[in-house]
C-alpha positions as CSV (number, residue, x, y, z in Angstrom):
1,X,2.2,-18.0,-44.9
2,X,4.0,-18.5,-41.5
3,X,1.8,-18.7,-38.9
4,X,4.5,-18.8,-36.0
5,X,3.7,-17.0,-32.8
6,X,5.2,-17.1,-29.1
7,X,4.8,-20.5,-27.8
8,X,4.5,-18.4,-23.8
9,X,1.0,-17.1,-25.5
10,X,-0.6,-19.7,-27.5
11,X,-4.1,-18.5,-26.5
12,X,-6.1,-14.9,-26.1
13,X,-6.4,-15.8,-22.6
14,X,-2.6,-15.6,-22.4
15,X,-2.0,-12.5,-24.0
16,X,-5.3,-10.9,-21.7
17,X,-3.1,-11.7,-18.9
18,X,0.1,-10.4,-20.3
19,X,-1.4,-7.5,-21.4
20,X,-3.6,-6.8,-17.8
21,X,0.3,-6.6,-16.0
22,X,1.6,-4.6,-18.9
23,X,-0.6,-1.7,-19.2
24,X,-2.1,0.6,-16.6
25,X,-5.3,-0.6,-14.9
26,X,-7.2,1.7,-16.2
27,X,-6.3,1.2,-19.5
28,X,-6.7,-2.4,-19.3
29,X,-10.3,-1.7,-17.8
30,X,-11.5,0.2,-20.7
31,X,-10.1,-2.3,-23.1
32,X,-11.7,-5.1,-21.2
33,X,-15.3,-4.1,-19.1
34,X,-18.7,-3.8,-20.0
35,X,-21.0,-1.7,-18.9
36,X,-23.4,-1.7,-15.1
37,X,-22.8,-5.6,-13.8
38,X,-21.1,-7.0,-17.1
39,X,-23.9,-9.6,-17.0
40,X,-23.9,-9.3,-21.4
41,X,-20.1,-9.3,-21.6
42,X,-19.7,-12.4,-19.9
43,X,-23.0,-14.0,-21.8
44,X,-21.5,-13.1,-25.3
45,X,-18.8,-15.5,-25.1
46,X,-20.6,-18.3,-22.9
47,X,-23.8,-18.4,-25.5
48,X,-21.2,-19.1,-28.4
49,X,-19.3,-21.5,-26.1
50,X,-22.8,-23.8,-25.9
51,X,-22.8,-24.4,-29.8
52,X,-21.7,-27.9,-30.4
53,X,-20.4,-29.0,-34.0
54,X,-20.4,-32.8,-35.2
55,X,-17.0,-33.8,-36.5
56,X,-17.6,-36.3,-39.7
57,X,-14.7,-39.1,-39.6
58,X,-14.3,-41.2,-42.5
59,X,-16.0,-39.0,-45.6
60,X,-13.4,-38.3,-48.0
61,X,-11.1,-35.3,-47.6
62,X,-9.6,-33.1,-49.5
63,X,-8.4,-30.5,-46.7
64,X,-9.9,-27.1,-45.4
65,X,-9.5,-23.8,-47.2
66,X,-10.2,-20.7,-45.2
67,X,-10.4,-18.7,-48.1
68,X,-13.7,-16.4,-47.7
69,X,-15.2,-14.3,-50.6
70,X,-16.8,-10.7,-49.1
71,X,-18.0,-7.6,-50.7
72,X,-16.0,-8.9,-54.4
73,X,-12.7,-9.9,-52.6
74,X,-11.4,-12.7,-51.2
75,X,-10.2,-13.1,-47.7
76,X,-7.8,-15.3,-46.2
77,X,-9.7,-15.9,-43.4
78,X,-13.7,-15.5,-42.4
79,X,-12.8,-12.8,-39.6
80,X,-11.4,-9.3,-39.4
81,X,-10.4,-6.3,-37.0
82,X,-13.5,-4.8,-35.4
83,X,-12.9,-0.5,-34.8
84,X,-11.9,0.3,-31.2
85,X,-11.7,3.7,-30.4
86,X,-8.6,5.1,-28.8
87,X,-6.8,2.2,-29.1
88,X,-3.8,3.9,-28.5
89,X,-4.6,4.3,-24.8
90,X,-4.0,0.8,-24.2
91,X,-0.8,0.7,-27.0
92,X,1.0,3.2,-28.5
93,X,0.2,2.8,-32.6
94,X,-1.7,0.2,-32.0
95,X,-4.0,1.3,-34.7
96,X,-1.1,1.2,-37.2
97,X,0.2,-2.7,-35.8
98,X,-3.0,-3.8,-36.6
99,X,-3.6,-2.4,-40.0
100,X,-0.6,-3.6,-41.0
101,X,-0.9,-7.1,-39.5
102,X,-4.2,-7.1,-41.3
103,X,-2.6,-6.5,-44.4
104,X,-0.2,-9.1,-44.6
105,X,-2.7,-11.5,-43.5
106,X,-5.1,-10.3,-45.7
107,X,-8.1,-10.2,-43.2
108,X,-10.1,-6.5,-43.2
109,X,-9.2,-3.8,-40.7
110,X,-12.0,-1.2,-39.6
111,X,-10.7,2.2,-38.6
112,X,-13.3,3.9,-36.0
113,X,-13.9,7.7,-36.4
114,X,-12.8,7.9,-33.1
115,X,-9.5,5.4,-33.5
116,X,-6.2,7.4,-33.3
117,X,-4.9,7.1,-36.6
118,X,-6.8,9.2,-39.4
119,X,-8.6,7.8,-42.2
120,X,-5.4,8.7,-44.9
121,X,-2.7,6.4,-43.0
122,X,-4.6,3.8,-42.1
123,X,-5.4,3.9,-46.6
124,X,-1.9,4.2,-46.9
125,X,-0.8,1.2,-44.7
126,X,-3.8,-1.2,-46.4
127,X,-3.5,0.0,-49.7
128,X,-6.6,0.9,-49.8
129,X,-8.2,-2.2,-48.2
130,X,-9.6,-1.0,-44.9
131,X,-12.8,-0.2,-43.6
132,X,-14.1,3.2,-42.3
133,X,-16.6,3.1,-39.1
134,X,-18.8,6.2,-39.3
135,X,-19.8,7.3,-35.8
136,X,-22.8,10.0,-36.9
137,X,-21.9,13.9,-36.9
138,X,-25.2,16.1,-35.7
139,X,-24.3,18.5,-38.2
140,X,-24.5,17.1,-42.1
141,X,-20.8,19.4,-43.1
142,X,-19.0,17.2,-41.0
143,X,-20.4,13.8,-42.3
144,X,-20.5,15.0,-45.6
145,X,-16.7,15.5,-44.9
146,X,-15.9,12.3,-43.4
147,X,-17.3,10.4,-46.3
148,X,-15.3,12.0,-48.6
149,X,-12.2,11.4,-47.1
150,X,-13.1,8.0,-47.1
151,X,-14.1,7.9,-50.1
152,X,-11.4,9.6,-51.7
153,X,-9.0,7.5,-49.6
154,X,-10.0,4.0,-51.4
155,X,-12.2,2.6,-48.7
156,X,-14.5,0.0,-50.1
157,X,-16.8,-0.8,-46.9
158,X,-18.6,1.9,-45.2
159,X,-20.0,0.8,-41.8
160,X,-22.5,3.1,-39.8
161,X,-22.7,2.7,-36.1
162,X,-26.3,2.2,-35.1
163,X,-25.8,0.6,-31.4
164,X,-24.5,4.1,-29.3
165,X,-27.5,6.1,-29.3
166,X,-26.4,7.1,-25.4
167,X,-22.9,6.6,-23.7
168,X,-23.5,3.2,-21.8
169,X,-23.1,3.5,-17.8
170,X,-19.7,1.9,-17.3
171,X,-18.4,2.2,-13.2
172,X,-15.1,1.4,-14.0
173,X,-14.6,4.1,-16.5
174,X,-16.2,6.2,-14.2
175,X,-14.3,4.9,-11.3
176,X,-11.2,5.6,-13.2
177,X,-11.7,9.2,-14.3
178,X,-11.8,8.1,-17.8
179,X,-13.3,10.7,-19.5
180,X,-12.4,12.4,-23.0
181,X,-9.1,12.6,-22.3
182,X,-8.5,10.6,-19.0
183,X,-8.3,12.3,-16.1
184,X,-4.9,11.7,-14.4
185,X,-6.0,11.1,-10.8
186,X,-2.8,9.9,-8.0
187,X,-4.6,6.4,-8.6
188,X,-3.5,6.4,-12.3
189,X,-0.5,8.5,-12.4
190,X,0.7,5.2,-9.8
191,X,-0.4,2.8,-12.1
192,X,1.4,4.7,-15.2
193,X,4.7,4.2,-13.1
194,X,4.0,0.9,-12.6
195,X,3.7,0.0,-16.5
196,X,7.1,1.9,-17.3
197,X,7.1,0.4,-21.1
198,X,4.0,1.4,-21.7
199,X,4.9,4.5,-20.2
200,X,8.0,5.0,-22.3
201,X,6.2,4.4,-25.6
202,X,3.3,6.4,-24.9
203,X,6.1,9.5,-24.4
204,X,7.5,9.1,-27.6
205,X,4.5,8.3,-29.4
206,X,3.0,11.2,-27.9
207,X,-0.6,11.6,-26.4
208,X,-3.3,9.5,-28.0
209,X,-5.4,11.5,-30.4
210,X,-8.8,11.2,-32.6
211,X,-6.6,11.6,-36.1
212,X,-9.2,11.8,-38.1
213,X,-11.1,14.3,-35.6
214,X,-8.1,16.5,-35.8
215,X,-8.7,18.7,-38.5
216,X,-12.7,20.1,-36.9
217,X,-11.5,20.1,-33.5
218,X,-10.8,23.7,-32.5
219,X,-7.6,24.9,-32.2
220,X,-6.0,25.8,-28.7
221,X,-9.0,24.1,-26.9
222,X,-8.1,22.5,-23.6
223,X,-8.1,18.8,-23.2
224,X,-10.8,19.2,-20.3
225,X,-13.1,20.6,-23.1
226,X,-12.2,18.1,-25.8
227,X,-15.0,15.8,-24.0
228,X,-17.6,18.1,-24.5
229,X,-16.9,18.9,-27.6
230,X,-17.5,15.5,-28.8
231,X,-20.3,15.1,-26.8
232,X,-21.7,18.1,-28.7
233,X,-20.5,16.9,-32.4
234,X,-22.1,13.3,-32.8
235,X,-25.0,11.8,-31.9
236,X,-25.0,8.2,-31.5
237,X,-29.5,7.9,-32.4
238,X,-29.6,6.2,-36.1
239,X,-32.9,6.3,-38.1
240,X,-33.7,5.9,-41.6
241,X,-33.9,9.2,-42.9
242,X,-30.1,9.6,-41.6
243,X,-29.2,6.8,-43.6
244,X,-30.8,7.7,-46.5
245,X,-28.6,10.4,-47.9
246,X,-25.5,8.2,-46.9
247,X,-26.7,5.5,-49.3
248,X,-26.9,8.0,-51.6
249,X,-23.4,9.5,-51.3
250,X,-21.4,6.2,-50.6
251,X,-21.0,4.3,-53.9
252,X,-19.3,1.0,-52.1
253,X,-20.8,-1.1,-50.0
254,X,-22.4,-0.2,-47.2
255,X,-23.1,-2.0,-43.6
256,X,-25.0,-1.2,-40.7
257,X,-23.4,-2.5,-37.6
258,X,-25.4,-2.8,-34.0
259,X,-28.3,-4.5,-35.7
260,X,-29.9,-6.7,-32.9
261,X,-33.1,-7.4,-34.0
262,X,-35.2,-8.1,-37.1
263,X,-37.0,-5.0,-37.3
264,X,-34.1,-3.4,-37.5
265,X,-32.5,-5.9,-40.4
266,X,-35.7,-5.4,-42.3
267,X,-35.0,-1.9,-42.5
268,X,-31.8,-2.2,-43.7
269,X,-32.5,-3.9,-46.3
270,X,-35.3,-2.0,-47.6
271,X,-32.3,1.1,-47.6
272,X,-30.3,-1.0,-50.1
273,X,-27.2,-1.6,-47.8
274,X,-24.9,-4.6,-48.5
275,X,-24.9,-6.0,-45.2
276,X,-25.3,-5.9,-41.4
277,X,-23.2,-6.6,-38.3
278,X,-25.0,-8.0,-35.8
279,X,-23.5,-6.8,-32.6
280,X,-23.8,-5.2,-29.0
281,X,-21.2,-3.0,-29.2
282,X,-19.0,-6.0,-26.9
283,X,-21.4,-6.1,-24.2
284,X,-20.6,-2.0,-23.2
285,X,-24.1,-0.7,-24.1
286,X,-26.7,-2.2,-22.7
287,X,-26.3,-5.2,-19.9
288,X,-30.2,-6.1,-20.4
289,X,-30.1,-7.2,-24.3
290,X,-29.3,-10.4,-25.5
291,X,-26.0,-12.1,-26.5
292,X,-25.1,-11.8,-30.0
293,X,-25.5,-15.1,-31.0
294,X,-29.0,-15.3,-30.6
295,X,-30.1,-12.6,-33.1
296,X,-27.6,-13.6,-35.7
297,X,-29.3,-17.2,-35.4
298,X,-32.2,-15.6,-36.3
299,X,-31.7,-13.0,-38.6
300,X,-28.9,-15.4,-40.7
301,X,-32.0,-17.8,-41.2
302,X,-34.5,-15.1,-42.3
303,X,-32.2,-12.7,-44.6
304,X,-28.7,-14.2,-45.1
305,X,-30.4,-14.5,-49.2
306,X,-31.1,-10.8,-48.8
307,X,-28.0,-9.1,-47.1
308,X,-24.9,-9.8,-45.7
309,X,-24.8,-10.9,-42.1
310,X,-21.7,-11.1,-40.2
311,X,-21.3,-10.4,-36.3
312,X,-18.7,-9.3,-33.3
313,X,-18.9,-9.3,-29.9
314,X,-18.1,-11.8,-27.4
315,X,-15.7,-14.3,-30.1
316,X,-12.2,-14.5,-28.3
317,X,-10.8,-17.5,-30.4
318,X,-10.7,-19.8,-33.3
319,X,-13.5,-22.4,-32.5
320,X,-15.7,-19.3,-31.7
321,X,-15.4,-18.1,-34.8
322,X,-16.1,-21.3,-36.3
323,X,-19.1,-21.4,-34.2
324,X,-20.7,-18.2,-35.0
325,X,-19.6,-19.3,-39.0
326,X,-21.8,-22.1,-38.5
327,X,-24.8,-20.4,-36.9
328,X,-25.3,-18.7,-40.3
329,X,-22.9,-15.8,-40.1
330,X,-21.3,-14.7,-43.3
331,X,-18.1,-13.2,-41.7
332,X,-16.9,-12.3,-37.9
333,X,-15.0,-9.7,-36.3
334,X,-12.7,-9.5,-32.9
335,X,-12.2,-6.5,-31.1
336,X,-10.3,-7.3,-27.7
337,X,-8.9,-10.1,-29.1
338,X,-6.5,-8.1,-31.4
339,X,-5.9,-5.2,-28.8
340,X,-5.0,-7.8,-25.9
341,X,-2.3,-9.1,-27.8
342,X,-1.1,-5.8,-29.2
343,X,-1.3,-4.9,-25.3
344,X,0.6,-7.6,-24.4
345,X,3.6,-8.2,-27.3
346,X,3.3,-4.5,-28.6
347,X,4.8,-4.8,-32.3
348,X,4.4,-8.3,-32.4
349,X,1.1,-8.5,-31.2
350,X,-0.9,-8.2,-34.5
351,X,0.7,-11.0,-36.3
352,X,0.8,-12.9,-33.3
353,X,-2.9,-13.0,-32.5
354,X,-4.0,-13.4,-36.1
355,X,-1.8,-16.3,-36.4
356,X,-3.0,-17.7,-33.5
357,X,-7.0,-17.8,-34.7
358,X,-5.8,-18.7,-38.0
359,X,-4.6,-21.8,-36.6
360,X,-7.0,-22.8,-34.5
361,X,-9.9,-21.8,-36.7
362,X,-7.9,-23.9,-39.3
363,X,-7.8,-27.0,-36.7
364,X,-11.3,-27.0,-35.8
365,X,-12.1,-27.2,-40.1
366,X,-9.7,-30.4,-40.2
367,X,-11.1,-31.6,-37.5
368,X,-14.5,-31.3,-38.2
369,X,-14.0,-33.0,-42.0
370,X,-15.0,-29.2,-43.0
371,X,-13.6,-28.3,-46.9
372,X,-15.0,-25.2,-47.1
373,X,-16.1,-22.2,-45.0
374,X,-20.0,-22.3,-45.8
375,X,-19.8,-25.8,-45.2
376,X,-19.5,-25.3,-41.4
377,X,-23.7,-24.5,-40.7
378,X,-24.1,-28.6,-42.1
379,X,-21.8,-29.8,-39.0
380,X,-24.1,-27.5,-36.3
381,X,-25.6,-29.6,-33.9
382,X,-29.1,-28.2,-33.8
């Protein structure tokens, strides 16, 4: 496959600052803060960042496949597109760019029950090879629903949210008015006419909207209520006995994503699910925890022979991923990766940042005398 991309944006950090003069500030914000200080945002990255990995020479080598077996199918590459929810704020079918990107690159795509494309197209674009991110309904009709449509819709990976039991405390989302739908202060109608093409593709796309919401959200209801009538539909708390009759229902595999802690793994295992993302929702939940790293470390050692154990949050490139890969994580997953370069090349964007990891990810394996993806833990520097 042709892994070209814009030579003006060879890394994330590139497209983040294409993307931050592209798109309104707010938007940008809520693609790229944490919550309170931001002290776990920034540690996500820097914890990976202070793995080292030892690089053997003169063995003989036969080259590096990235080629990376999940759930019964194989992967081009050990990563995939973590759900962001309205992720048409920051681009206009943005959800749609990166499902197909994903599919020609054959990496998976998770579609958030609050993204804004609906469960169908995303099924249509992926042929059937996406993911579906259950946030949890109060009421069991609607999640009932849900995982039909998903289920009748092809998609082979179920993953529950467990890390949003309360809506973290974010100051620039406040500061910004962004509620459910954002507010349109003077602040950010100036910075709308200051990103004119995101402007101009966000009028003929029309106003971002929770697709797959669409159908139970009451018709005729103002957009100032829409907020609390999400409030009021989900619940973010996760126990067992929710779980329960969702392993029940859902007949492919099914991951838990948020875990943080072996308790927590334990129990996920003991409900017979297929694997676990270890994650902290990007640093945007709680600014106290740890960074991811340091819980997958753990929980890879104790119950990778048990379950499934992948991870997101804080990996913005291709030797993080390989990193993470060789701290005992089966699979990873990028979230503001993807949606900065979709933010900053629009269209292009998806291929671009996919072929971007691919070949750095794929330079760190040559480099490292690395053959094969679960070969990378033997060249961690302990």
């Amino acid at each position: 496959m042709d892994l070209s991309y814009n030579p003006n944006y060879p890394s994330i950090d590139d497209l983040r600052n294409k993307a931050k003069k592209r798109i309104p500030r707010f938007a940008f914000e809520y693609l790229d803060g944490g919550c309170n200080q931001e002290i776990n945002l920034k540690k996500n990255t820097s914890d990976i960042r202070k793995i080292e990995l030892k690089p053997w020479y003169l063995k003989n080598y036969k080259g590096a496949s990235m080629q990376t077996e999940l759930f019964g199918h194989s992967y081009d590459a050990p990563f995939g597109i973590a759900p962001i929810g309205l992720q048409d704020l920051m681009w206009p079918k943005a959800s749609e760019i990166l499902a197909t990107a994903a599919v020609k690159h054959n990496i998976p795509y998770i579609l958030s029950t609050v993204g804004t494309a609906s469960i169908e197209k995303i099924s249509e674009i992926t042929a059937g090879k996406a993911w579906f991110q259950l946030y949890h309904p109060r009421e069991d009709e609607l999640r009932d629903k849900l995982i039909q449509r998903a289920a009748e819709a092809d998609y082979p990976v179920l993953v529950i949210l467990s890390d949003t039991p309360t809506f973290g405390y974010r100051p620039k989302e406040i500061k910004n008015g962004l509620a459910i739908p954002p507010k349109m202060t003077i602040s950010n109608i100036l910075q709308i006419i200051g990103s004119p093409t995101w402007a101009i593709k966000t009028l003929i796309a029309g106003q971002p909207e929770f697709k797959t919401l669409k159908p139970y959200i009451p018709k005729g209801m103002s957009l100032r209520h829409l907020g609390l009538f999400m409030n009021k539909t989900f619940t973010g708390r996760m126990n067992e006995e929710k779980i329960k009759p969702i392993r029940d229902m859902w007949k492919g595999k099914l991951v838990l994503k948020g875990v943080a802690s072996e308790e927590d793994t334990q129990k996920a295992i003991r409900l017979g699910l297929d694997g676990v993302i270890i994650s902290n929702h990007g640093g945007r939940q709680l600014d106290a925890g740890q960074a991811t790293i340091k819980p997958l470390t753990e929980i890879a050692e104790k119950y990778s022979d048990q379950i499934k154990v992948m991870m997101d949050s804080g990996i913005r490139s291709g030797p993080d991923i390989a990193r993470t890969l060789a701290s005992g994580a089966a699979f990873t997953f990028l979230g503001r990766s993807f949606m900065y370069g979709v933010s900053a090349l629009g269209q292009k964007g998806g291929n671009h940042t996919i072929s971007i990891l691919k070949t750095q990810f794929q330079q760190v394996m040559e480099q490292l005398g690395c053959e094969n993806v679960t070969d990378l833990p033997k060249h961690l520097i302990k």
